[in-house]
N, C-alpha and C positions, 0 to 999 in steps of 0.2 A: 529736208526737214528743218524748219526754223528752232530755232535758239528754244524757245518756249514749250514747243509740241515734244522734242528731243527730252526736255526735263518731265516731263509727266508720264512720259512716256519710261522714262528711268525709274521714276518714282512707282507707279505701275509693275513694273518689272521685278523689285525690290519686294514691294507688298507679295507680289505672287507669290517668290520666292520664298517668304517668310511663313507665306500660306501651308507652299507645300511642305519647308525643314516640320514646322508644327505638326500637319499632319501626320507626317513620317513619324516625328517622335509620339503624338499619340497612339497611332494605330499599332506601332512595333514594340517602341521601344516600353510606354508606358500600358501598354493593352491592358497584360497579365494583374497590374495593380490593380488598375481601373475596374476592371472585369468581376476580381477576388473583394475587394474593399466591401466589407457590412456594409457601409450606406449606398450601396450599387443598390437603387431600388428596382430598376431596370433589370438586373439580374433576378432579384428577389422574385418578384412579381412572375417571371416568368417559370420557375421554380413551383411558385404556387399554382401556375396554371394546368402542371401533372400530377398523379399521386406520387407522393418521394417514399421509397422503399418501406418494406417493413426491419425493425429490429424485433427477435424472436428469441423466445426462450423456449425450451425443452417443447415446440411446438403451437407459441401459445405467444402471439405478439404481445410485446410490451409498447408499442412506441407504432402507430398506424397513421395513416391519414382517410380523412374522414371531407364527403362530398359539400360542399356549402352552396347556400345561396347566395352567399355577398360577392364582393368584387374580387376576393382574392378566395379561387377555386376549388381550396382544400385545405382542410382543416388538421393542424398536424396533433395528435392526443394519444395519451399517455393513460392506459385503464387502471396501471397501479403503482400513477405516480411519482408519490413518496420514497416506495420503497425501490423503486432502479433507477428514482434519479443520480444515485451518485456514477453511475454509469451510461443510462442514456444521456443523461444531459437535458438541452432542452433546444427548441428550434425557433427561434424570435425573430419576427417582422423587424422590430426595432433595435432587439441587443444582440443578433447573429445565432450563434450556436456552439455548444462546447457538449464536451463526452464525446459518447460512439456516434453523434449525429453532426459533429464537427471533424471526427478524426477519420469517420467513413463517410464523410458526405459526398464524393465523386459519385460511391457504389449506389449510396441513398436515391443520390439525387437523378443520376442516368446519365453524368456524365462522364465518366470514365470510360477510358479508349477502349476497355474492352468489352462497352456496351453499344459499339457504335454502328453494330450488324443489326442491332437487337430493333437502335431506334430508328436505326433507315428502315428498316422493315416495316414498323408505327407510322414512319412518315407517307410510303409511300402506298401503306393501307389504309391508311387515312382513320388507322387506330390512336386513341390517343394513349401516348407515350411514357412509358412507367417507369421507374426506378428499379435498382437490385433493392433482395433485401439480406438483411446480416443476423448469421445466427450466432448466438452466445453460447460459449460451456457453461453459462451457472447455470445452477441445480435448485429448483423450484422449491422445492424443502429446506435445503440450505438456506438458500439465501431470505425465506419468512422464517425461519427459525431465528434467524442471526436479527435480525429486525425487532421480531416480536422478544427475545431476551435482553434487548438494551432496553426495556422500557423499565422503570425502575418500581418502586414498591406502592411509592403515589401516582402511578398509571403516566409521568413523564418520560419522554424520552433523554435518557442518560447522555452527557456529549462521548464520543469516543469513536470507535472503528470494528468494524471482524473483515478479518479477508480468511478465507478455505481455501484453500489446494489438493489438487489429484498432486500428492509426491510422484508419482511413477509415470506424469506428461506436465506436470507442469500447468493443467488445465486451471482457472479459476473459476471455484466453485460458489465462492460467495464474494461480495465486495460490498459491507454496506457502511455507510456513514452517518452518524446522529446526532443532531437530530437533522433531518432532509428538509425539502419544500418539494411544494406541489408545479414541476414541470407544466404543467396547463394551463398555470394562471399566465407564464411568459413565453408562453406559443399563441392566448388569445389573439383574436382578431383585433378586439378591442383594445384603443391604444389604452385608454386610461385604466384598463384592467392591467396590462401589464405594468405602466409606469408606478400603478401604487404596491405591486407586487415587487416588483424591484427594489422600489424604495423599502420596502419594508425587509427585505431580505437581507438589505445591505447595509442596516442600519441593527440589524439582531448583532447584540455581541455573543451570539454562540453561533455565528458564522454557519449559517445553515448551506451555502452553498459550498463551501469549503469540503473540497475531497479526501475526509482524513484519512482513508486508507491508502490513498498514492502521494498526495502533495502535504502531508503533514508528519513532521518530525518530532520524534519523543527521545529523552532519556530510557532506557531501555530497562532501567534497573538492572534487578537481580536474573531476568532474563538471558545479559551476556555472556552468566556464567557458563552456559552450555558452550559458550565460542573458548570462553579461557578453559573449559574443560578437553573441547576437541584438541586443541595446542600442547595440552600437559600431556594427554594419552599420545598424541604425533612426534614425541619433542623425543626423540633418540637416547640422548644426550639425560633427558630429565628421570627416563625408565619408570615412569607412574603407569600408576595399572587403578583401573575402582579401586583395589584391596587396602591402595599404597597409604600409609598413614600422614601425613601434611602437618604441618606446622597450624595449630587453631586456636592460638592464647586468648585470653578475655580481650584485650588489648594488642592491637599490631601496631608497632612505631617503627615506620619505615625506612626511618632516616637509622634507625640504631635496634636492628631486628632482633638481638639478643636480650633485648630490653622486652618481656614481659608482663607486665605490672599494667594495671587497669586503666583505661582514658581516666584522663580526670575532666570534669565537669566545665570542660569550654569547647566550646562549637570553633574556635577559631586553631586549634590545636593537630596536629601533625596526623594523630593517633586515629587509626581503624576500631571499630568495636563493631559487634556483630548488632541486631537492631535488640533495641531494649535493653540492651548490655545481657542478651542472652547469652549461655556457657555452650560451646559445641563442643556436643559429645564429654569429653573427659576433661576441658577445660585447657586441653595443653597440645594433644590431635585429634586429628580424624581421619577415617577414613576419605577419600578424594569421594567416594560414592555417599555418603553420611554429609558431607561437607555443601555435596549439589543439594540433595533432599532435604535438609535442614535451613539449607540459602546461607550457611555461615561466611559471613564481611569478609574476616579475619585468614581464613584460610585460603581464599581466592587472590586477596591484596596479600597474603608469604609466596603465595604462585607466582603471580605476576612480576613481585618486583623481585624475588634472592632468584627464582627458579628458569623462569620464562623470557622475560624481557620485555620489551612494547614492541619490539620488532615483528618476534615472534606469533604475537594474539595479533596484529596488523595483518601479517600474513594470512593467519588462519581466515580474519573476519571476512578479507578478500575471498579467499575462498569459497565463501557463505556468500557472497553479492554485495560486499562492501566496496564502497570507493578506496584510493589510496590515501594516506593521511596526509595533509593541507599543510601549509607552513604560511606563518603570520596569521592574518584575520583572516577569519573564516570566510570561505569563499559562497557564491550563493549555488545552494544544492539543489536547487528545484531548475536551475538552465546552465549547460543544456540537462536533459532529464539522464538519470541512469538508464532507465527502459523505457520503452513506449510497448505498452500492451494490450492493445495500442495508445490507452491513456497516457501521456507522460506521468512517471514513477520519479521523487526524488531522490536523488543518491545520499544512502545510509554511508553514518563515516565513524571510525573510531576517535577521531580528534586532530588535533596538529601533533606534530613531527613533537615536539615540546612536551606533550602529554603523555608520549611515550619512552622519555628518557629521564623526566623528571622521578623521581622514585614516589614523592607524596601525591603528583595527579595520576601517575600509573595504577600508586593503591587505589584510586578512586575510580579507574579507568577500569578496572577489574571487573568492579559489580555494576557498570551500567553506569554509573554516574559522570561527571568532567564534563566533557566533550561529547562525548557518545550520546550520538541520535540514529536513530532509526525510524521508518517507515513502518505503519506495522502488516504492509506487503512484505516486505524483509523477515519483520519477526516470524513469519508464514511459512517464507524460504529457511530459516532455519532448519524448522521443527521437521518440512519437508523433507530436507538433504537428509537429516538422523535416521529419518523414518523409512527413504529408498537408499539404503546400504551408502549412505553416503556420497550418493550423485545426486546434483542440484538440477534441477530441471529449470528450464527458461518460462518464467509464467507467461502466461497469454487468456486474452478474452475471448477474442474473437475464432470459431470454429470454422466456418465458412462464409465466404461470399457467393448469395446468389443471384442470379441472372433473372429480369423480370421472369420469366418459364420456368424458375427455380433448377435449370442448371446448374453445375459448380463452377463457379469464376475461381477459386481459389480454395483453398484446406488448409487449416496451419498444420503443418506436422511439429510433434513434439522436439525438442532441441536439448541437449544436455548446454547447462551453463560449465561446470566443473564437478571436477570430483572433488567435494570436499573434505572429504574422511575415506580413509582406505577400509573399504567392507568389512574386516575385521575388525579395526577399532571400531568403527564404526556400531557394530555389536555390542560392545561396551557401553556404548555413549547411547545404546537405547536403552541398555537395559538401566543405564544409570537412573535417564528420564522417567522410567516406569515406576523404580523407586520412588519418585517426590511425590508421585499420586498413590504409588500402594504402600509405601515402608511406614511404620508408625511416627518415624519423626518426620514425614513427608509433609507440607506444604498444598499439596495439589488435589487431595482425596476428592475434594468435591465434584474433579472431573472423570471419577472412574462411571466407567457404565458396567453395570452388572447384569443386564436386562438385556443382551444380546450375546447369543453364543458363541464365542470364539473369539471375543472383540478384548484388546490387550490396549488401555492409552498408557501415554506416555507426556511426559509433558516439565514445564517451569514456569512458576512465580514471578511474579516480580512487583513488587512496591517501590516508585520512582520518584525520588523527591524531585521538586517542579521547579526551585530557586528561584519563587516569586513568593514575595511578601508584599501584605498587606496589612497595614495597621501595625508594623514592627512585628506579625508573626505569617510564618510560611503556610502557603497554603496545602490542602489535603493532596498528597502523594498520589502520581496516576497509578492505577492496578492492572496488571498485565496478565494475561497468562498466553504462552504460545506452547502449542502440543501437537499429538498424533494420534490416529487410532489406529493398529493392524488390526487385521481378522482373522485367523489361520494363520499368523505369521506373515501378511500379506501386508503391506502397506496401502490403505483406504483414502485417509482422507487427513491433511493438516492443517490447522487452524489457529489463528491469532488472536485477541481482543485487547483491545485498550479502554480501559474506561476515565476521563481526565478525573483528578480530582475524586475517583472510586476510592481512596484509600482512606476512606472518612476516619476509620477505627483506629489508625496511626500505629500499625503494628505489621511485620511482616510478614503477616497467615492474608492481610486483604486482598492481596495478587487473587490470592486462593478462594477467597471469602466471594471478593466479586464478580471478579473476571472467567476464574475454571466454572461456574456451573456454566455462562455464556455459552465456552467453547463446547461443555458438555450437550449442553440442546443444540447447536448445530450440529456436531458428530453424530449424535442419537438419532437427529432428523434425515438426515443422509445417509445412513445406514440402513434405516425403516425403511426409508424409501425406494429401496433396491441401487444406491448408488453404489459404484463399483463392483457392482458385478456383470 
């Protein structure tokens, strides 16, 4: 072989070489990306060429797909929307897919390993090829109750959240966010229908895509009293009982607790006061059970900082589904997620290491304020744990996975997370809660139901300042309420609501005012509708 033939012949050799490392690293190494990647329209397209699963509720799809005539074979739609978008999600030619059409899309779509009997069988019947489909625990009452009560008095939709729980599985009963968008318009075929959909969703400042009930964090307000209440009855050492009288001055100065004597008139000042410079109870104590149903600042921020410690309510919150407390700047709480259920959940946190040893962020750390955010899927878990004797149940959406033949691929069984209150106090700390809704200086009445036999709520307030100001004044405080129903004694059903910015009236009953009748029409509606039994 001459000098020349030799060199092309190298060169050649080289090329091939390089052909085949490529190919190796595409086909192997890079496959899985390529394969997964949204703009794989190749995958897409083929996707669109079978029907993709149903998602279903209490028998009754929410999320189908539908025959077309155009080039892409099946039309993915959504009958109600609005109202399970914070859940299903949505499934786009162009922007992918998020919710349970993202988080189960193997089972949706038919490819999951353990659909692959199901579609050689399609294949070699020369059926065409289907998807599983996925059924949900919410509860059809529920979850249009919880909907239809954020809408506000001028027929808008309120911003905020409800999430329901079955206390006693941990099941979720309701999950909704408001105000929504309509999933259909970014599953069209049509690009331009989705693109001005898009744009227009992402351009709303009331974040309508936005999943407040799992990926958004609030102040929790006067809500966390129930955590620093479970800590005071659990603390050995502290001997509080409901009955036990607490320390509830007009003014708490944490730095010098023998000190008395009323806030004075600056925002920028050490000193606790209860809201509105209201007096709890006798001006000087209270009862720990008077202290919960009344919401008093004061007696919660002498708890925490002479009695308890930040250790201690850290502990406890843990307990209830909090994260551990962070040191330095706050870390990002929404990755990795606290739970996937399967939606990724943000992880709720009492604050840094700092705010529990400081005595003036601690008083503030007390009633929800500082540091202290929560999910109001958390706020949920609370009210749940008080309401099943103090075991926290692992929430979950998803019930089953089924097999195009509606087989069962999978069943969640219930999981305890912890115990977070030992059964007996635990008794305490409900009846405490039942207090703020039935005691006269209670806070929460708007959530009683009187209209069903045997049904006992239980529940907490909370008005949450926002520390956003606009035009040099703060804006209206979020209104919470998170509660419970028994019935017999039974634990039914728990339920959270946040409404931002609810606290229009700027007083500590708006928890009450806005937020408890919420909780109260989904309780009422779950209850009507034979849930939990």
């Amino acid at each position: 072989m001459n000098r020349p033939i030799r060199r092309v012949a190298i060169a050649l050799g080289v090329l091939f070489a390089a052909i085949f490392v490529n190919l190796n690293f595409v086909q192997v190494v890079k496959s899985d990306e390529y394969r997964n990647h949204v703009g794989n329209k190749r995958v897409l397209l083929n996707e669109y060429a079978s029907p993709r699963g149903q998602i279903v509720v209490q028998g009754t799809a929410i999320a189908l797909s539908k025959q077309t005539s155009d080039e892409l074979k099946y039309l993915r739609t959504y009958p109600q929307g609005e109202l399970y978008a914070p859940v299903t999600g949505f499934y786009s030619y162009v922007y992918g897919r998020s919710g349970i059409e993202e988080s189960e899309d193997k089972v949706l779509s038919g490819d999951d390993p353990r659909l692959f009997g199901t579609q050689l069988g399609s294949l070699l019947t020369g059926r065409n090829p289907k998807g599983g489909s996925i059924q949900l625990t919410l509860n059809k009452a529920a979850q249009a109750a919880a909907y239809s009560a954020m809408k506000g008095a001028d027929g808008k939709m309120r911003r905020g959240a409800v999430v329901a729980l079955d206390p006693t599985t941990g099941a979720i009963l309701a999950a909704v966010s408001t105000p929504s968008y309509d999933p259909n318009e970014l599953s069209s075929h049509n690009a331009n229908t989705m693109e001005r959909a898009w744009s227009k969703l992402n351009d709303n400042p009331a974040k309508p895509m936005l999943n407040r009930a799992f990926n958004e964090l609030y102040a929790p307000g006067s809500v966390f009293k129930v955590i620093v209440s479970a800590a005071a009855l659990s603390d050995p050492a502290a001997k509080i009982t409901p009955d036990t009288r607490v320390p509830a001055p007009n003014g708490y100065w944490p730095f010098d607790p023998k000190k008395t004597s009323a806030c004075p008139n600056d925002p920028t000042s050490s000193c606790v006061k209860n809201f509105d410079g209201e007096t709890c109870d006798n001006g000087k104590t209270a009862t720990l059970a008077f202290a919960l149903a009344k919401s008093c600042n004061t007696a919660f921020a002498a708890l925490a900082v002479d009695k308890l410690g930040g250790q201690r309510i850290a502990d406890q919150a843990k307990l209830f589904g909090f994260g551990d407390p962070y040191t330095g700047d706050p870390p990002d709480l929404c990755h990795p997620p606290a739970l996937n259920v399967p939606l990724p959940v943000c992880t709720s946190t009492v604050g840094s290491t700092g705010d529990l040893t400081d005595k003036g962020s601690l008083s503030h750390t007390s009633f929800g304020q500082q540091d202290v955010r929560i999910t109001p899927l958390q706020a949920a878990m609370i009210s749940a744990a008080v309401a099943n004797n103090g075991s926290l149940m692992k929430p979950y959406l998803v019930a089953k996975e089924l097999s195009p033949n509606l087989s069962t691929l999978s069943q969640t069984e219930p999981t305890q997370l912890s115990q977070a209150l030992d059964p007996d106090l635990d008794t305490d700390l409900q009846e405490m809660m039942e207090g703020v809704v039935t005691a006269p200086e209670g806070t929460g009445g708007a959530a009683r139901i009187s209209d069903i036999p045997g049904v006992v709520v239980g529940g907490k307030t909370g008005t949450a300042d926002t520390g956003i100001f606009v035009n040099g004044k703060e804006t209206p405080p979020h209104a919470w309420f998170s509660g419970f129903a028994l019935q017999n004694g039974a634990p039914k059903i728990a339920v959270a609501v946040i409404i931002e910015n609810g606290g229009v009236n700027g007083n500590e009953t708006t928890g009450g005012l806005a937020a408890a009748p919420v909780a109260k029409a989904v309780m009422e509606a779950y209850l009507k509708s034979g849930g939990g039994h």
